[in-house]
C-alpha positions in Angstrom: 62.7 182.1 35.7 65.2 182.4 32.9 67.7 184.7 33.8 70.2 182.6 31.3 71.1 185.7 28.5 69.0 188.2 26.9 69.7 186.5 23.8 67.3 183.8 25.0 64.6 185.9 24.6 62.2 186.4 21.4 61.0 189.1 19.3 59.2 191.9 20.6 55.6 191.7 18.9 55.8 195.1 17.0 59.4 193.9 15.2 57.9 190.5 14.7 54.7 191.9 13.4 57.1 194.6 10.9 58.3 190.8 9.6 55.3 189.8 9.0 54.2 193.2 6.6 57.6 192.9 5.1 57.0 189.7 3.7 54.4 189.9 1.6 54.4 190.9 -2.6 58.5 191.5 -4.1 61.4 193.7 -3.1 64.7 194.2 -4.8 68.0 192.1 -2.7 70.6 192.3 -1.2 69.8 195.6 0.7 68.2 197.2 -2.4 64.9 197.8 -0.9 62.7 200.1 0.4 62.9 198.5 4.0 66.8 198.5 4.5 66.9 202.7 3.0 64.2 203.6 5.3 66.0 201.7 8.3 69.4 203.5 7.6 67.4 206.7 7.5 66.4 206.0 10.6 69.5 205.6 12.1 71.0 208.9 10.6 67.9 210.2 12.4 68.5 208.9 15.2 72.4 209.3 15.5 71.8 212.8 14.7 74.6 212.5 11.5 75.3 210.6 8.3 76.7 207.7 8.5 77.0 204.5 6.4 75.4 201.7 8.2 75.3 198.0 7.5 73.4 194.7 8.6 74.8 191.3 9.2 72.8 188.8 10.8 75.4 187.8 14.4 77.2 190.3 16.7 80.6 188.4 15.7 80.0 188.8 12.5 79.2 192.4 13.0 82.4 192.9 15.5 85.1 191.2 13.5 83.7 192.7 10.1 83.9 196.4 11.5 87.7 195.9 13.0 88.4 194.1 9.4 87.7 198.0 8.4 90.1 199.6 11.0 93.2 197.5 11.3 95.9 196.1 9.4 96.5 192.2 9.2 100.2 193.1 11.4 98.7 195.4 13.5 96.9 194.7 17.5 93.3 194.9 18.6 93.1 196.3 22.1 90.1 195.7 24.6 89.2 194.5 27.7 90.3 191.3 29.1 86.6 190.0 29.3 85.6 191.6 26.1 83.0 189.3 24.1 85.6 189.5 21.3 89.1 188.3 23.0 86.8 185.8 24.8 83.6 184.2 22.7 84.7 184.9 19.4 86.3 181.9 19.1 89.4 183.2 16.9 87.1 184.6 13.7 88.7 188.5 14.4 91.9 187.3 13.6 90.4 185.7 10.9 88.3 188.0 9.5 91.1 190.9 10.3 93.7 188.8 7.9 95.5 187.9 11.4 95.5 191.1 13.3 96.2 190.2 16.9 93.8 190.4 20.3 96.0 192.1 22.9 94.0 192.5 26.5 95.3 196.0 28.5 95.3 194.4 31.9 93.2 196.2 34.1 91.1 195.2 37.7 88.4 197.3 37.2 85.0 196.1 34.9 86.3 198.8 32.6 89.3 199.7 30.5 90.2 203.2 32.5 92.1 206.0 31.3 95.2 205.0 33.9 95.0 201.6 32.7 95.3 202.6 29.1 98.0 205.3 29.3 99.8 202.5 30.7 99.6 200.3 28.3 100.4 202.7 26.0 103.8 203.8 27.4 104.7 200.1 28.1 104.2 198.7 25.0 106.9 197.7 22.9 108.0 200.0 19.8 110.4 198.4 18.0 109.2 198.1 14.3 109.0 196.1 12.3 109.9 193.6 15.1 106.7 194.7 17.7 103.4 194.9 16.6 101.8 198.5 16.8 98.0 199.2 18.3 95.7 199.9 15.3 92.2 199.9 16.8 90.5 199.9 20.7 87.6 198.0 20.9 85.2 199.2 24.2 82.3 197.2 25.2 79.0 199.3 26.0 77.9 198.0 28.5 80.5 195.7 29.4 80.6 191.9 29.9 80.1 192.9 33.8 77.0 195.3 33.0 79.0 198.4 33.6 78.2 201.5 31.6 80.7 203.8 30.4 79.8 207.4 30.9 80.5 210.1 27.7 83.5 211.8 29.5 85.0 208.5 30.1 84.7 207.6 26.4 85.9 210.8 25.2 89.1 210.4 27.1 90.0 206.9 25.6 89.3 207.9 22.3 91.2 211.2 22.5 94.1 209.4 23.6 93.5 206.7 21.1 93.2 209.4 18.3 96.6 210.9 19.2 98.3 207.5 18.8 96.4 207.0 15.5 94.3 204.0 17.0 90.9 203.6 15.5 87.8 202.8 17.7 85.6 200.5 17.5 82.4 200.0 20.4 80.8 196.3 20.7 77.5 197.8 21.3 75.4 194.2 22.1 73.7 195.8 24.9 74.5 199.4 23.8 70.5 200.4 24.3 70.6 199.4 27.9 73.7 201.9 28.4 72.0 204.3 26.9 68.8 203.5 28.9 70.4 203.6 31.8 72.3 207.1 31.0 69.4 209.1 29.3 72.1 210.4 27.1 71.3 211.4 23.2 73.3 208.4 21.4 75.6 210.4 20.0 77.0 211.8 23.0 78.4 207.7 23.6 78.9 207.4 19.7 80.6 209.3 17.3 80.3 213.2 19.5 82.6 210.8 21.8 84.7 209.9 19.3 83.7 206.5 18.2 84.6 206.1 14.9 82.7 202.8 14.0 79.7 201.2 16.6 78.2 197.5 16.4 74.9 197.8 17.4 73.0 195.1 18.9 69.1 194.7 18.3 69.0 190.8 18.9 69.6 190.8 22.5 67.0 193.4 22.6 63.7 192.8 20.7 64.6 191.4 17.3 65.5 187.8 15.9 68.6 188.4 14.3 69.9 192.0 13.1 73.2 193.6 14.0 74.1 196.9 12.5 77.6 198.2 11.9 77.4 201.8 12.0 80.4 204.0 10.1 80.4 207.3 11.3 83.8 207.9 9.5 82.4 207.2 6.2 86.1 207.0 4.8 86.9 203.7 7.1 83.4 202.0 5.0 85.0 202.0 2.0 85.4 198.1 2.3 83.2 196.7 4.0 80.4 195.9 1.5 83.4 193.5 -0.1 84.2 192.1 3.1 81.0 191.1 4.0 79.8 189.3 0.9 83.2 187.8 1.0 82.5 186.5 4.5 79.2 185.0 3.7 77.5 187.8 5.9 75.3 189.5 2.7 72.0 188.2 3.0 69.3 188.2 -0.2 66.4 189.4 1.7 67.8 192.5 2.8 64.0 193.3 3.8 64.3 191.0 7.0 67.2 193.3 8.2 65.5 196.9 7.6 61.7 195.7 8.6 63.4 194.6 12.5 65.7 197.5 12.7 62.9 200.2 11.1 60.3 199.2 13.3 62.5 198.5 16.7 63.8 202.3 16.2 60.5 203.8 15.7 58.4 205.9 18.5 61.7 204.9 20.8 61.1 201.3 20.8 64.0 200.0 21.5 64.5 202.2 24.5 61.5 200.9 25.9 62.4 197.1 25.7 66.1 198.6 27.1 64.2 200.3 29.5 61.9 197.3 31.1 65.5 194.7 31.0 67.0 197.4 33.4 64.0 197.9 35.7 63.6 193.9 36.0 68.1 193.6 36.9 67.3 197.0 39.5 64.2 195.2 41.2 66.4 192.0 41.7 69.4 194.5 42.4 66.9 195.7 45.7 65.9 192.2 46.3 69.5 190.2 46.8 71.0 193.5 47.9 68.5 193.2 51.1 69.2 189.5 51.3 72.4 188.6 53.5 72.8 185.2 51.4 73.6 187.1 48.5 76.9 189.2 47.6 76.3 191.4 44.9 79.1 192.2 43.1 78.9 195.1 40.9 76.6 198.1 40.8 73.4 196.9 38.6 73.8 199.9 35.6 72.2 197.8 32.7 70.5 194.2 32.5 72.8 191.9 34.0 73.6 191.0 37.7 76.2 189.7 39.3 76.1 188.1 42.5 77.8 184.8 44.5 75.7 182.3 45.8 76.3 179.1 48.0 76.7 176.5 46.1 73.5 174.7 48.0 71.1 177.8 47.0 72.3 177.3 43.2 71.2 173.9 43.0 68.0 174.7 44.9 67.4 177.5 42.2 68.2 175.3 39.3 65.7 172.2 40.8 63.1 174.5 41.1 63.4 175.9 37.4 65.5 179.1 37.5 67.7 179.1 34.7 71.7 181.3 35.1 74.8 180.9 34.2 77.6 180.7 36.7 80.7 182.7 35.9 84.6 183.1 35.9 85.7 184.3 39.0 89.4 185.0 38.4 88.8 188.8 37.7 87.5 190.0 40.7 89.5 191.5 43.2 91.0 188.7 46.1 88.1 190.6 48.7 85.8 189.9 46.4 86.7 185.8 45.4 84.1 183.6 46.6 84.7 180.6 49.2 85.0 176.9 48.3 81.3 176.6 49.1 80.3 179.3 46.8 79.7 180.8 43.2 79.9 183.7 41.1 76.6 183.7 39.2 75.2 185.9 35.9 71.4 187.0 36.0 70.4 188.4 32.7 67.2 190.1 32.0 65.4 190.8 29.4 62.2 193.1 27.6 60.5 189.9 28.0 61.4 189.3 31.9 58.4 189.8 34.3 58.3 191.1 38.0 56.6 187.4 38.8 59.6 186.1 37.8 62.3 188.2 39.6 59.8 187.8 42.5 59.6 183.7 42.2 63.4 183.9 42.0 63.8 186.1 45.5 61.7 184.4 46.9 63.7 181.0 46.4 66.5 182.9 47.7 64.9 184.4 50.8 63.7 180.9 51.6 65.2 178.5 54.9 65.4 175.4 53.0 69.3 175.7 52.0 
């Protein structure tokens, strides 16, 4: 029952087995190979327009590399207050940006809204060269709660980020469960949205290690081959990078691991919605679930095998707080989560013991 992150998972057999073929005979490095071209043909394929796309082997890497591209070192990074980047990043964007700085727009809501930005906005402080000025809006797809933006809502925040010459950038980690859960085209939550640079994640979905930082402003790429070699982020075997990606895009793939991680986080959704010992917190869009617990049940879970994380609490709204003898609680699923275990798991939970 490991419901502890979708990163915990392995690699789907068809991207492992891609490895495999990729290994054997001699290939050119550094992204000079056959594997890594056909993979970025793949992705103008599938993105429906050119673009320059990179690989780096973490999502922070991929994250803090792409804003590196967008901002100046004096300028401000805007995003979520939970974003992966303001909080699990450690400080490597302001490292890797040359110091620009992480600036949260406070909000209440899972996502950054279009109120909640326009406020920001006309709040800010403008007094150059004495105030730091926006330069890019980072928006997390889905977010660090597993709620999916929608293409209008997008479209808004970049149109208003775009008329105050703010670039944006998407941390898309779980981007394929968004767009599993939408049926969208994935340009209509990329670049037709007005995203001008995406990160997206494979690893939490189906392959070992591949991130790819999509450009679909080719202008704003102009650096970034420097900036990753500089960073230690340009690999030799290129081939590992294009094999994963290649084969995890082909005959939709990745939408099919995407698909299975949602249906496994909807079938516990019905489960702990049905059971009055459970609060569920959020709509289930993606792969992840949130939901408070007594504190008793958790440690029942965890004795039995059942494997979570328990989570910050101090963003949910006062009605929504749990009690001293309770817990907010992440479930994460994954291509590689059964129905066995989501029902092993309920099952627990339905239980009189605790």
């Amino acid at each position: 029952m490991n419901f502890g992150s979708d990163n915990q998972s392995g690699a789907s057999p068809k991207v492992l087995q891609a490895l495999v073929d990729a290994n054997q005979g001699f290939t050119h490095g550094y992204g000079e190979d056959q594997y890594t071209q056909a993979a970025v043909n793949e992705l103008k394929d599938v993105f429906d327009c050119d673009l320059e796309a990179f690989f780096v082997p973490t999502g922070t890497a991929a994250n803090c590399l792409a804003l590196s591209c967008l901002v100046q070192p004096w300028q401000t990074i805007l995003c979520h207050p939970q974003a992966h980047i303001i909080q699990d990043e450690n400080t490597a964007p302001e490292l890797l940006t040359g110091g620009a700085r992480l600036k949260a727009i406070p909000t209440s809501s899972p996502k950054i809204s279009h109120s909640d930005f326009v406020h920001f906005l006309e709040n800010q402080a403008k007094d150059a060269p004495h105030n730091s000025i926006a330069g890019a809006l980072s928006l997390t797809q889905s977010t660090e709660y597993g709620q999916v933006y929608q293409p209008e809502e997008i479209a808004t925040l970049t149109r208003i980020a775009h008329e105050h010459d703010i670039q944006v950038h998407m941390d898309g980690a779980r981007f394929t469960n968004a767009l599993a859960h939408l049926q969208c085209h994935p340009k209509e939550i990329s670049w037709q949205a007005g995203v001008d640079v995406l990160c997206l994640g494979a690893t939490k979905n189906g392959a070992l290690t591949a991130e790819t930082v999509i450009f679909f402003d080719k202008d704003k790429a102009a650096t970034f081959e420097q900036r990753r070699k500089r960073a230690g982020h340009l690999i030799s075997k290129g081939r590992l990078f294009g094999a994963q990606i290649s084969s995890w895009l082909s005959d939709n793939h990745w939408i099919e691991l995407a698909t299975h991680a949602n249906a496994m986080a909807q079938a516990l959704s019905t489960r702990l919605t049905n059971n009055p010992r459970c609060r569920l917190i959020f709509p289930v869009e993606a792969n992840e679930v949130f939901v408070i617990l007594s504190n008793k049940k958790i440690q029942e879970l965890r004795e039995q095998g059942a494997e979570f994380y328990e989570w910050p609490s101090s963003e949910l709204a006062p009605a929504d707080q749990p009690n001293n003898a309770e817990t907010l609680i992440r479930l994460v699923t994954s291509f590689q989560t059964t129905a066995q275990e989501v029902d092993q798991f309920c099952s627990i939970l339905e239980s009189n013991q605790t």
